[in-house]
C-alpha positions in Angstrom: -29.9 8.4 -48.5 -31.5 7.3 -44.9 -29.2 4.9 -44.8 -26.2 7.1 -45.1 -27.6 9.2 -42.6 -28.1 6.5 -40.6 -24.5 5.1 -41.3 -23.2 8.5 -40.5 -25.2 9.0 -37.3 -23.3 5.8 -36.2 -20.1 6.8 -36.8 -19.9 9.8 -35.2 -21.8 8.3 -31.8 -18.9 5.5 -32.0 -16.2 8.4 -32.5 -17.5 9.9 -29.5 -17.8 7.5 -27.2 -15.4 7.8 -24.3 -13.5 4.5 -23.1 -15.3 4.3 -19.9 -17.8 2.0 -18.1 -19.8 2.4 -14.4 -18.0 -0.4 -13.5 -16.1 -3.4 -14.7 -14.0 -6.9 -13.1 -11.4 -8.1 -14.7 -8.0 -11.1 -14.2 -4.5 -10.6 -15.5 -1.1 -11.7 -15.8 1.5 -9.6 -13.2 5.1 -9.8 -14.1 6.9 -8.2 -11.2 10.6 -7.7 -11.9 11.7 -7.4 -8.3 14.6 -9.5 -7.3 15.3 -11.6 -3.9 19.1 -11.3 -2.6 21.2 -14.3 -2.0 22.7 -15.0 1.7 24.8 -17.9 3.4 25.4 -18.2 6.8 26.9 -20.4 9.5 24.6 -22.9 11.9 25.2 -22.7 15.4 24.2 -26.4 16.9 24.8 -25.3 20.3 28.4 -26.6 20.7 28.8 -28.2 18.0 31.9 -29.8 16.9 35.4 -28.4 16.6 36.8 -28.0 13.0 33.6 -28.0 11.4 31.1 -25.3 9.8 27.5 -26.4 9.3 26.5 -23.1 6.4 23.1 -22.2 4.6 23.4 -21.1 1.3 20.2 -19.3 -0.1 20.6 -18.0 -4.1 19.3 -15.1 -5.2 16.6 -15.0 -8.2 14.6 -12.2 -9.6 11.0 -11.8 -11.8 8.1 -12.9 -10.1 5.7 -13.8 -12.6 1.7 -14.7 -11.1 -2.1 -14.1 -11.3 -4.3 -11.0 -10.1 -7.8 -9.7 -10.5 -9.3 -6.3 -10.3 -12.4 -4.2 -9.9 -12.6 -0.2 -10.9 -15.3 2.1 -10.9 -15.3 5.0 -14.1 -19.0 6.6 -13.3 -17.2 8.9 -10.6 -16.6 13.0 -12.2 -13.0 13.5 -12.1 -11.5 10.6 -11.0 -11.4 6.6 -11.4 -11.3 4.1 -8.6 -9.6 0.5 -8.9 -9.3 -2.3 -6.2 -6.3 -4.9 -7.2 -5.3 -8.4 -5.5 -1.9 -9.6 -7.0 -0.3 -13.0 -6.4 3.7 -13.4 -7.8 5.7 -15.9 -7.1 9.5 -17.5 -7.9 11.2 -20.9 -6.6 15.1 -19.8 -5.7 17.6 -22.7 -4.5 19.1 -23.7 -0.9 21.1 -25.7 0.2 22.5 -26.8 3.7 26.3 -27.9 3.6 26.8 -30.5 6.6 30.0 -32.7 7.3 29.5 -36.5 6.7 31.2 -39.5 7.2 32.0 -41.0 3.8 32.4 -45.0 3.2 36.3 -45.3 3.7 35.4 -43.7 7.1 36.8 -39.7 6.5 34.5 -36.7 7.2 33.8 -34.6 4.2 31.4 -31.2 3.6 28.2 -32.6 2.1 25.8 -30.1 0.0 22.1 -31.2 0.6 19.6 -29.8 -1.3 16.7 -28.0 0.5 13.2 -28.6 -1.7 9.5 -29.2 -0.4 7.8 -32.6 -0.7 4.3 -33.0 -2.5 2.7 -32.7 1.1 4.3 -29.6 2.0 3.2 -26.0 1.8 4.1 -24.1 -1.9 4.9 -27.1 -3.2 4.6 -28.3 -6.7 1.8 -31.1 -7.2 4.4 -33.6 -8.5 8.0 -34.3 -6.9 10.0 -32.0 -4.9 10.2 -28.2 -5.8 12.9 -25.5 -4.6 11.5 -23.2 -1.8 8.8 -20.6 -3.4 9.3 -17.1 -2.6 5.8 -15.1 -3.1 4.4 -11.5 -2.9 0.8 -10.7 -1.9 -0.4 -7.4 -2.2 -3.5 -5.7 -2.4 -3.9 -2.2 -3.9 -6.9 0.6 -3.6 -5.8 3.0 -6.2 -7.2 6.3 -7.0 -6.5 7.8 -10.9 -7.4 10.7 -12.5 -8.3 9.8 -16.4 -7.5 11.4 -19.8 -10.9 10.6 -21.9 -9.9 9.8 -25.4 -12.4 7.8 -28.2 -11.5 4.1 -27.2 -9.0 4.0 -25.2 -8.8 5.4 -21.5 -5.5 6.1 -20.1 -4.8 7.9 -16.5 -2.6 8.3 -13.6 -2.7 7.9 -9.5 -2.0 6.6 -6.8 -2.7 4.6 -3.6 -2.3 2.6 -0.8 -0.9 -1.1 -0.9 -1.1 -3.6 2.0 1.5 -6.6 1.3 2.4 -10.1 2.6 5.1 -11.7 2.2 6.2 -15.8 1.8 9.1 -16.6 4.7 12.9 -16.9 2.6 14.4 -20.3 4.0 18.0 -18.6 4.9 20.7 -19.2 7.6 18.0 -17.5 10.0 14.9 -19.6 9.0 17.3 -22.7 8.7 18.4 -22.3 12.4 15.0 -21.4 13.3 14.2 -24.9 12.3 17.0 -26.5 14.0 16.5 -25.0 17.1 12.8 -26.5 17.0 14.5 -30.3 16.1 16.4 -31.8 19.3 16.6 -35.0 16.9 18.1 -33.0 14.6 20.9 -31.1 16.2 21.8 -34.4 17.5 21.8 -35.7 14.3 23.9 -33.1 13.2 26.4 -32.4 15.5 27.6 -35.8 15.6 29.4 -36.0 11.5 30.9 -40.0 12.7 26.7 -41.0 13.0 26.4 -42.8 9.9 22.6 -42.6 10.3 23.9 -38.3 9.1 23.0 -39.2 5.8 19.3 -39.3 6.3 19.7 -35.5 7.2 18.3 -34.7 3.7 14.4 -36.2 4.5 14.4 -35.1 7.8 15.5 -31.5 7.2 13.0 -31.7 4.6 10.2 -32.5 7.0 11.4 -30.1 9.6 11.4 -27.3 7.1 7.8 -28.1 5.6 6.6 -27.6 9.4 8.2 -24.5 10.7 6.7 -23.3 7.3 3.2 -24.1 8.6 4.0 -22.6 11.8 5.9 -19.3 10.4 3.5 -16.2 10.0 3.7 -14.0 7.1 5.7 -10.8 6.6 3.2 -8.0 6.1 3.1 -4.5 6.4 1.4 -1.4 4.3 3.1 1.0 1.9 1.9 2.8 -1.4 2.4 3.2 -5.4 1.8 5.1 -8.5 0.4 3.9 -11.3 -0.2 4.5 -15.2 -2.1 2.3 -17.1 -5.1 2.9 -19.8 -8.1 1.1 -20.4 -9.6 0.0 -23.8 -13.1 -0.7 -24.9 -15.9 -0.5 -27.8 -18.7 1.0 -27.1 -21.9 -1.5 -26.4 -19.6 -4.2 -26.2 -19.5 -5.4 -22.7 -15.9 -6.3 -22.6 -12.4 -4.2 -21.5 -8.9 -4.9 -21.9 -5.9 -3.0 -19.7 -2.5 -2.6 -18.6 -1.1 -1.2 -16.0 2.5 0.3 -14.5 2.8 0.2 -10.9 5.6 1.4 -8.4 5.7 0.2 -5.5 7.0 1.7 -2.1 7.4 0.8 1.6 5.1 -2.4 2.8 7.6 -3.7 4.8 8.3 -7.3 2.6 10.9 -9.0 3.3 14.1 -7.1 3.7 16.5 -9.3 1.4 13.4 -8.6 -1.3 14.0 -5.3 -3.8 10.5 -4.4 -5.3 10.8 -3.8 -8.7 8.0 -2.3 -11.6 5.3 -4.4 -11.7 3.2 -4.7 -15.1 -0.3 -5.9 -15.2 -2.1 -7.1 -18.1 -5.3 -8.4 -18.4 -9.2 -7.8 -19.4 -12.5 -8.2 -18.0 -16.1 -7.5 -18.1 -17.4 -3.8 -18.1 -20.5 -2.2 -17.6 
């Protein structure tokens, strides 16, 4: 019999235990489904050559996929406050189309490919990668919680400050041009047959004005609905969140879209 009681006692302290901790940290995956706009645009060398178009074209791509990490505070009455850091990221193509003397001496429109080397910033560790487009943002969020057995879901909002990875586009491309005497001469001159080293040397160019190009930041806000789930004594919380993003000021060919976090952590 004492051990029914006891059984029972148990139960109903587990039944009543409210999905909540004084504190916890926690990692998880962020899909963001946000999508970058394509653009093309003409080169201007500085005069150039008649008859011919030097053009960037920049493709569009959407879902950022990346890491983040988070700390919240339950022990508060009434409401909940988290702190987030999120990283996303996704590679899109350019290219740069450039006239170019061929072997039986004509001049015809070459497409170069625009990628990073191993040595350059975003790059992948092995071979060349397309340019990376990234989003980072850090949230301080504010949610008022609905306190069910288990699981913990609420609602909020709060302020986001973002930063933004440059877009190599017409503008960035000419940007880097502009900065490369040896390269508009390189360029504006389609009979050089040393034109067909363009590729590397664009290459290089755009891994530098990379280094030297500053971030696009700005602050905004979002909403939020997520939940929280944990057993009680054990240290451990899982969650998911649905965020909303507005303003911050990235990038203006980037849309935000809804970002989903999913992850778990340690909870006190």
């Amino acid at each position: 019999m004492k051990k029914v009681f006891t059984l029972a006692a148990v139960f109903a302290l587990f039944a009543s235990t409210q999905a909540f901790a004084i504190a916890g940290v926690g990692a998880h995956y962020i899909m963001n489904t946000g999508s970058l706009k394509g653009s093309s645009g003409p080169i201007n060398l500085g005069g150039g050559f008649p008859g011919e178009i030097i053009s960037v074209n920049q493709e569009k791509t959407s879902g950022l996929q990346g890491l983040g990490f988070k700390a919240w505070i339950d022990i508060l009455p009434f409401i909940d406050i988290e702190g987030t850091l999120n990283i996303a990221a996704t590679r899109y193509k350019t290219s740069l189309v450039i006239p170019t003397l061929t072997e039986d001496g004509t001049i015809e429109r070459k497409t170069i490919k625009l990628s990073y080397t191993p040595e350059a910033p975003y790059s992948m560790i092995f071979g060349d990668a397309d340019p990376l487009f990234g989003v980072v943002n850090g949230d301080l969020s504010v949610t008022y919680p609905f306190d069910l057995p288990i699981i913990r879901p609420y609602i909020g909002a709060g302020i986001s400050y973002f930063a933004s990875i440059p877009i190599v586009n017409a503008s960035f491309t000419q940007k880097m041009i502009d900065n490369s005497s040896e390269l508009v001469e390189l360029l504006s001159d389609p009979t050089n047959p040393e034109n067909a080293e363009a590729a590397s040397k664009i290459g290089s160019a755009l891994a530098k004005t990379l280094q030297e190009e500053s971030y696009t930041t700005g602050v905004g806000g979002h909403l939020i609905v997520g939940l929280r789930a944990k057993l009680p004594i054990i240290p451990i919380a899982a969650y998911a969140n649905g965020k909303y993003y507005f303003g911050g000021n990235t990038n203006s060919q980037f849309t935000q879209g809804f970002v989903l976090e999913v992850g778990g952590g340690f909870a006190l």
